[in-house]
PyMOL Python script that loads the backbone (N, CA, C, O; Angstrom):
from pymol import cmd

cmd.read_pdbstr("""\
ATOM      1  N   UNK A   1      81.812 124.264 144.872  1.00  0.00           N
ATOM      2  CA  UNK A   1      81.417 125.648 144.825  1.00  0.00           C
ATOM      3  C   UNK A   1      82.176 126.363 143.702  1.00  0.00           C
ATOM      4  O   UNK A   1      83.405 126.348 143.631  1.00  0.00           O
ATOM      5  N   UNK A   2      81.160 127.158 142.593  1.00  0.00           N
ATOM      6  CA  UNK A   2      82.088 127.727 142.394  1.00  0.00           C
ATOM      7  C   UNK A   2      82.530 129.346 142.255  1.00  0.00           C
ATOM      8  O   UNK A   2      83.246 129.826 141.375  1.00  0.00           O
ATOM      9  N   UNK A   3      81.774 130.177 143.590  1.00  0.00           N
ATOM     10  CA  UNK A   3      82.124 131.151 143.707  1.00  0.00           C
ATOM     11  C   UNK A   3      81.893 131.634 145.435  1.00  0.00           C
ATOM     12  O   UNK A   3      80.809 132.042 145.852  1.00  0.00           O
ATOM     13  N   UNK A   4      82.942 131.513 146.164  1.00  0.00           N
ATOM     14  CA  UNK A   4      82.625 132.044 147.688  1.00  0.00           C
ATOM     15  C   UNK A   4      83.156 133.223 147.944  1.00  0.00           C
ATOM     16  O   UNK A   4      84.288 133.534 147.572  1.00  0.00           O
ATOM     17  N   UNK A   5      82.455 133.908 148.540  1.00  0.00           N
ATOM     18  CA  UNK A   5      82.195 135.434 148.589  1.00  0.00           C
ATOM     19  C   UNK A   5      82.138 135.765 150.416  1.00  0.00           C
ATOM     20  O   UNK A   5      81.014 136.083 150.803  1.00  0.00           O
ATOM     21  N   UNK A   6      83.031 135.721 151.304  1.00  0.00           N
ATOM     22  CA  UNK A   6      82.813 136.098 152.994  1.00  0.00           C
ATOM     23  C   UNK A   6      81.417 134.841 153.055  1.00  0.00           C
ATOM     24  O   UNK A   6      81.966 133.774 152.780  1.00  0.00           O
ATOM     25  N   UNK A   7      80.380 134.662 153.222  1.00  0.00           N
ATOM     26  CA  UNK A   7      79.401 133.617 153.558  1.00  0.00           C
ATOM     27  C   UNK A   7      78.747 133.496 152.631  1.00  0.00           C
ATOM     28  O   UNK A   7      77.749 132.784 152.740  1.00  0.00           O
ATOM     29  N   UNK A   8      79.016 134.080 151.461  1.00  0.00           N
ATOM     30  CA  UNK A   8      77.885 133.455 150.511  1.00  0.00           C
ATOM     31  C   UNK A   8      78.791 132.448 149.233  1.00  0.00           C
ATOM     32  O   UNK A   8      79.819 132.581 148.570  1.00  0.00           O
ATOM     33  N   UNK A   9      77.672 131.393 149.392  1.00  0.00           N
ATOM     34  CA  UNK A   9      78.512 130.182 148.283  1.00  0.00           C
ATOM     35  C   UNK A   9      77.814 130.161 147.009  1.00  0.00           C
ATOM     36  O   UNK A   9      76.702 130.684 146.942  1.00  0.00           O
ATOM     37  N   UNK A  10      78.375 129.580 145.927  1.00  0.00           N
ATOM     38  CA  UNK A  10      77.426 129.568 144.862  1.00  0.00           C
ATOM     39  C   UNK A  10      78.091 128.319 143.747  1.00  0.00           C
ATOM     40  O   UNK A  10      78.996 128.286 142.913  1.00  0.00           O
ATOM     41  N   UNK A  11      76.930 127.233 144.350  1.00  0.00           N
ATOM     42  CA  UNK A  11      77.048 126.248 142.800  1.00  0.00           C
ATOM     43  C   UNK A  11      77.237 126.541 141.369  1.00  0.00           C
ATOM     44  O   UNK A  11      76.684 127.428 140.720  1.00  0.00           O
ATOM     45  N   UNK A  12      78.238 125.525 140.903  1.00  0.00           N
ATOM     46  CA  UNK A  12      78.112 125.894 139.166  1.00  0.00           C
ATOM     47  C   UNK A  12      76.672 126.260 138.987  1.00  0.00           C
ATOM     48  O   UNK A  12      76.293 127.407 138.748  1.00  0.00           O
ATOM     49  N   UNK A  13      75.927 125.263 139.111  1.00  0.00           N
ATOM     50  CA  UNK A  13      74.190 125.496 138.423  1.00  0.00           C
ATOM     51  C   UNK A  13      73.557 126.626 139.062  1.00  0.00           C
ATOM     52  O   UNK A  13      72.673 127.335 138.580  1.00  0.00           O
ATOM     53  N   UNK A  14      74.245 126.745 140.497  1.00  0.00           N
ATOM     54  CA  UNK A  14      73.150 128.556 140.738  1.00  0.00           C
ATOM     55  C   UNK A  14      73.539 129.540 140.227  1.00  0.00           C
ATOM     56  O   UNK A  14      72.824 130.531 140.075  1.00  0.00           O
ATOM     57  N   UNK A  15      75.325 129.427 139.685  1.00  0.00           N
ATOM     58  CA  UNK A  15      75.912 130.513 138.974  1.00  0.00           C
ATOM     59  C   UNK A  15      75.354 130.712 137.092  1.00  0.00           C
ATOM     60  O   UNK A  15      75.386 131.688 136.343  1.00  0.00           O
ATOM     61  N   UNK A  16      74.974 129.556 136.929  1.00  0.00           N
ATOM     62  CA  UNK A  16      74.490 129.191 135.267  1.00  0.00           C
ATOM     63  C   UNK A  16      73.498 130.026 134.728  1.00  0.00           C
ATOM     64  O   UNK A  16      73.394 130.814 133.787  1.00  0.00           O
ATOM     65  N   UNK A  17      72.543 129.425 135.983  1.00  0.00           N
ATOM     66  CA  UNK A  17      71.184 130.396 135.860  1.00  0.00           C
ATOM     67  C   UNK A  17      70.743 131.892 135.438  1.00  0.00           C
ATOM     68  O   UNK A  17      69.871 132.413 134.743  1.00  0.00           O
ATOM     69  N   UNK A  18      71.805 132.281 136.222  1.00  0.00           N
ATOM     70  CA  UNK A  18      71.681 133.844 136.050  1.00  0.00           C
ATOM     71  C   UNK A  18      72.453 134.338 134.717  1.00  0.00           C
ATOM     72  O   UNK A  18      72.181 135.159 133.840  1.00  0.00           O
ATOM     73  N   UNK A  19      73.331 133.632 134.915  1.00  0.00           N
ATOM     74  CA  UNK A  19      74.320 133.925 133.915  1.00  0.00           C
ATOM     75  C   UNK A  19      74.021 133.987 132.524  1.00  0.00           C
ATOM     76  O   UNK A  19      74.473 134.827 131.745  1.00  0.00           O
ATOM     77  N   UNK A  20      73.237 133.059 132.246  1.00  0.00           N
ATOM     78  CA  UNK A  20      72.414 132.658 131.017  1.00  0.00           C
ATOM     79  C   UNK A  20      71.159 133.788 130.995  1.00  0.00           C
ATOM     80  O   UNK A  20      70.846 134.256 129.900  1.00  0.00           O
ATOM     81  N   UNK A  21      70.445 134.223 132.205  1.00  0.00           N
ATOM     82  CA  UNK A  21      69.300 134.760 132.289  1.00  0.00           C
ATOM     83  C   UNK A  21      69.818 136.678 131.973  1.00  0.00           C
ATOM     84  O   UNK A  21      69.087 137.611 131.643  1.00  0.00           O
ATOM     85  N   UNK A  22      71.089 136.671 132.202  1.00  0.00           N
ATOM     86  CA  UNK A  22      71.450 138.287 131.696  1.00  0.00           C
ATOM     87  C   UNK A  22      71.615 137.731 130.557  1.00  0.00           C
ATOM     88  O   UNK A  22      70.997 138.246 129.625  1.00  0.00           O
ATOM     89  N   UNK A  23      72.460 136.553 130.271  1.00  0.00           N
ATOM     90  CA  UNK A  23      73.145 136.632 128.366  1.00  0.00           C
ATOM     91  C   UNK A  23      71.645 137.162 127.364  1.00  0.00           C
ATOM     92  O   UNK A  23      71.537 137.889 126.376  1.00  0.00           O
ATOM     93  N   UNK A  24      70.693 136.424 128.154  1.00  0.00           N
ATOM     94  CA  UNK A  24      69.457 136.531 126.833  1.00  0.00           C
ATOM     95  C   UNK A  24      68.889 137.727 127.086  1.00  0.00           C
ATOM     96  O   UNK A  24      68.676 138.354 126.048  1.00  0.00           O
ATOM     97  N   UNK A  25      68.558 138.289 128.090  1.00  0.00           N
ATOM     98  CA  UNK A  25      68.167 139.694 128.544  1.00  0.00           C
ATOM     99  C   UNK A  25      68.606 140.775 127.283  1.00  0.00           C
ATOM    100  O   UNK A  25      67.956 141.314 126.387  1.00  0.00           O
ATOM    101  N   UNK A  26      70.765 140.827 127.883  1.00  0.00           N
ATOM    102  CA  UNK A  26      71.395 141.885 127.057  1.00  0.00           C
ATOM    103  C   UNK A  26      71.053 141.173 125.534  1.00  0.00           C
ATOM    104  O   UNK A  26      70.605 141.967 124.707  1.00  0.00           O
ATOM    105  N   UNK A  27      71.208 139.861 125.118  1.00  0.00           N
ATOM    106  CA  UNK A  27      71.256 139.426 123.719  1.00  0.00           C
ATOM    107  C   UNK A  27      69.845 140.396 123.143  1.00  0.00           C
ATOM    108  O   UNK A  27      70.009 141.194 122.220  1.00  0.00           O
ATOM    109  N   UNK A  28      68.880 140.267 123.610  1.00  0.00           N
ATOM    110  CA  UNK A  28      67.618 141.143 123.371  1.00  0.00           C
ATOM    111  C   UNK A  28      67.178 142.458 122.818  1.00  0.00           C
ATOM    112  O   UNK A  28      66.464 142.926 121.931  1.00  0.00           O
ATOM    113  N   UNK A  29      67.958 142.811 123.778  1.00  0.00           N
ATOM    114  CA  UNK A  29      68.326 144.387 123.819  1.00  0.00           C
ATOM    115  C   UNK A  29      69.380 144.963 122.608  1.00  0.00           C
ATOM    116  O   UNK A  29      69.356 146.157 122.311  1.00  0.00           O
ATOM    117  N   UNK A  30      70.295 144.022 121.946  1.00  0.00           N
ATOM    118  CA  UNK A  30      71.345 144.186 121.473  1.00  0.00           C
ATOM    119  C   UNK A  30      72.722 144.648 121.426  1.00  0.00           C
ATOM    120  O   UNK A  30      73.497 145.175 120.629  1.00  0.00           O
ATOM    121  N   UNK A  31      72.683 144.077 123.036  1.00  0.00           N
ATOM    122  CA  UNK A  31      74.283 144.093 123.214  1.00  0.00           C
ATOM    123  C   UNK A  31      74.997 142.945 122.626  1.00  0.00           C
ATOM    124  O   UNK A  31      74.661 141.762 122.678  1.00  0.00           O
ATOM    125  N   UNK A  32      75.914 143.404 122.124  1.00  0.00           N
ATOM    126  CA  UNK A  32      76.655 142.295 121.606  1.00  0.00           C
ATOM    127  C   UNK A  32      78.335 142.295 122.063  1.00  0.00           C
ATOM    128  O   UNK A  32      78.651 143.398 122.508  1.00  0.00           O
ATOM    129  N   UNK A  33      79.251 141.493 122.050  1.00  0.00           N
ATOM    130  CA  UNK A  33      80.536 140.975 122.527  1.00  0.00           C
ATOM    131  C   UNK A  33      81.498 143.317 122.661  1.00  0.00           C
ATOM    132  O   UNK A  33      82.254 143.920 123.422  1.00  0.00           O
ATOM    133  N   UNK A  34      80.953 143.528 121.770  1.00  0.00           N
ATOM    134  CA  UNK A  34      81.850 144.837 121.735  1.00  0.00           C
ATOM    135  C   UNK A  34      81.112 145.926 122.520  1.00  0.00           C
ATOM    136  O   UNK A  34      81.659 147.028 122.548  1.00  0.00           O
ATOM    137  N   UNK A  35      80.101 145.794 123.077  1.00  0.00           N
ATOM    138  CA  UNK A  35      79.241 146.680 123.517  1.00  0.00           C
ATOM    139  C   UNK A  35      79.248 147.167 125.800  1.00  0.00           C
ATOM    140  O   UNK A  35      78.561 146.712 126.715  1.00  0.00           O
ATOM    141  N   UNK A  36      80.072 147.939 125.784  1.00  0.00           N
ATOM    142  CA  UNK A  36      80.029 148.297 126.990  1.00  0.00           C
ATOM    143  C   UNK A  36      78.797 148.093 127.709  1.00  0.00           C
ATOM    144  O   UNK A  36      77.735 148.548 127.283  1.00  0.00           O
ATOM    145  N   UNK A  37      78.901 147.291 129.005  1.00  0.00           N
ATOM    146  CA  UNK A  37      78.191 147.170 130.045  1.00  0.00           C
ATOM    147  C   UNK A  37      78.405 147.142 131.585  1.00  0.00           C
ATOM    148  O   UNK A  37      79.098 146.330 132.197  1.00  0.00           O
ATOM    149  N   UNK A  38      77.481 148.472 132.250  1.00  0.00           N
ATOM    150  CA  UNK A  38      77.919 148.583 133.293  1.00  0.00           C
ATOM    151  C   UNK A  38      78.233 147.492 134.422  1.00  0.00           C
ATOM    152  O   UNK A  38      77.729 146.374 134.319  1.00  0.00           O
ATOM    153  N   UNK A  39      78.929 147.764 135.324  1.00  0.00           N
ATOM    154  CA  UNK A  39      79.313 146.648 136.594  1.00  0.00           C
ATOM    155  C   UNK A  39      78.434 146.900 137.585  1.00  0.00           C
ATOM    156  O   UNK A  39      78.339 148.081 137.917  1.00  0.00           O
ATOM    157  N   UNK A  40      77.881 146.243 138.049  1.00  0.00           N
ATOM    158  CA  UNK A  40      77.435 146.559 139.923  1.00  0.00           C
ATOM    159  C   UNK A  40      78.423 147.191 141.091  1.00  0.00           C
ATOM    160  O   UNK A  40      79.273 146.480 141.627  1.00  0.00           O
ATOM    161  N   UNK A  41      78.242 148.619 141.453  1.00  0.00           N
ATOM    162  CA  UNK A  41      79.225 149.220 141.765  1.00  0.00           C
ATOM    163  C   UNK A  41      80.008 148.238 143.670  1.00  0.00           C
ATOM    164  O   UNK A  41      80.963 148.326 144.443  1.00  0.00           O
ATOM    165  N   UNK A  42      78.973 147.586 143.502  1.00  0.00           N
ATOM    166  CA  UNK A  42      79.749 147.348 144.907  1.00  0.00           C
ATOM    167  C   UNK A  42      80.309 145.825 144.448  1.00  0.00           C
ATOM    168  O   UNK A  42      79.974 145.225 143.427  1.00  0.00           O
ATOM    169  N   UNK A  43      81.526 145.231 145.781  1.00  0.00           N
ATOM    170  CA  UNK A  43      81.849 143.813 145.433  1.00  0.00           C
ATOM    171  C   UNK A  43      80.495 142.804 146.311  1.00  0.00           C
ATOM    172  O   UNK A  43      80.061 142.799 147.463  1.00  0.00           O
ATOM    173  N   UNK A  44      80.173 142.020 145.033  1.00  0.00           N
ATOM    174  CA  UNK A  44      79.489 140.340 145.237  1.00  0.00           C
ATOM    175  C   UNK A  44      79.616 139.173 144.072  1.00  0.00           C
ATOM    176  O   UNK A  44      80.433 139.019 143.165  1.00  0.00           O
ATOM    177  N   UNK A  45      78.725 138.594 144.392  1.00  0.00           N
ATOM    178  CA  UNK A  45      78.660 137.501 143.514  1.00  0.00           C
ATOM    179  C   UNK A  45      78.319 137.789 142.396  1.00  0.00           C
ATOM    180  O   UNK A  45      78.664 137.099 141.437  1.00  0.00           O
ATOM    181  N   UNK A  46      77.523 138.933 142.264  1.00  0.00           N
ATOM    182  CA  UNK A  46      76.466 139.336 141.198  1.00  0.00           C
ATOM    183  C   UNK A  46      77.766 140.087 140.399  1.00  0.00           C
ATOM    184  O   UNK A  46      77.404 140.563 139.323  1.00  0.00           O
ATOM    185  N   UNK A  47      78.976 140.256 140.657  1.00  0.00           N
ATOM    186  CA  UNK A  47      79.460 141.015 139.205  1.00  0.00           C
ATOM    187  C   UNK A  47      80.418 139.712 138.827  1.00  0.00           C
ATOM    188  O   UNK A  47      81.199 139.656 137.878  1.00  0.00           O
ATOM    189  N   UNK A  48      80.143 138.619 139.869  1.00  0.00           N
ATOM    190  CA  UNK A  48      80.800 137.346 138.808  1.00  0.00           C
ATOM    191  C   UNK A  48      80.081 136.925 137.433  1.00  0.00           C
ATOM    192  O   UNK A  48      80.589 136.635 136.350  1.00  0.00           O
ATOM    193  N   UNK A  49      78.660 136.990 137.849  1.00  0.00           N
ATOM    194  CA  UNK A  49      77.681 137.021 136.677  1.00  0.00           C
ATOM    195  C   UNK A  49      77.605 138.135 136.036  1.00  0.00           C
ATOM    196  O   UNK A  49      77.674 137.796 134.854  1.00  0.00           O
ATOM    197  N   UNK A  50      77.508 139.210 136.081  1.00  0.00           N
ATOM    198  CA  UNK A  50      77.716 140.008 135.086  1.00  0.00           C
ATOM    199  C   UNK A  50      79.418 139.827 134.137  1.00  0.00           C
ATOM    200  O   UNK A  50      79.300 140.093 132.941  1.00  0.00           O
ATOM    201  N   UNK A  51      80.708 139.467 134.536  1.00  0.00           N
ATOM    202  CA  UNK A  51      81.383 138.834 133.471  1.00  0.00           C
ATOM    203  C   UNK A  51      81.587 137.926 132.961  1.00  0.00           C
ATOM    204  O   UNK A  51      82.304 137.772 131.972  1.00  0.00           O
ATOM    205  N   UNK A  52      80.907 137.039 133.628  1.00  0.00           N
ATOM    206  CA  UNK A  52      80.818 135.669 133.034  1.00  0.00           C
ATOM    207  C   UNK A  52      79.693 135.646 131.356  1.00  0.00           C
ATOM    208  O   UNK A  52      79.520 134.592 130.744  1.00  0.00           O
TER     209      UNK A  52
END
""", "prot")
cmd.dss("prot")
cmd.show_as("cartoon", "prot")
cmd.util.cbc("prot")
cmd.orient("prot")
């Protein structure tokens, strides 16, 4: 696993997915490495992927 959260688990490859699926999203849009992006205000898994 590599992210457990109270009951929720998450494989390298289910964490990849997404992870990759924002990189190309923001890459799109033109965010780039210096460019502020908001967090998901509450705690989950989902703001592991948003810094990853």
């Amino acid at each position: 696993m590599a992210v457990v959260f109270g009951a929720e688990q998450v494989s390298d490859g289910e964490l990849n997915r997404p992870v990759n699926r924002l990189a190309h999203y923001l890459r799109k849009r033109g965010v780039n490495p210096n460019t502020p992006v908001g967090l998901p205000p509450k705690r989950s898994v989902e703001i592991i992927i948003v810094v990853l």
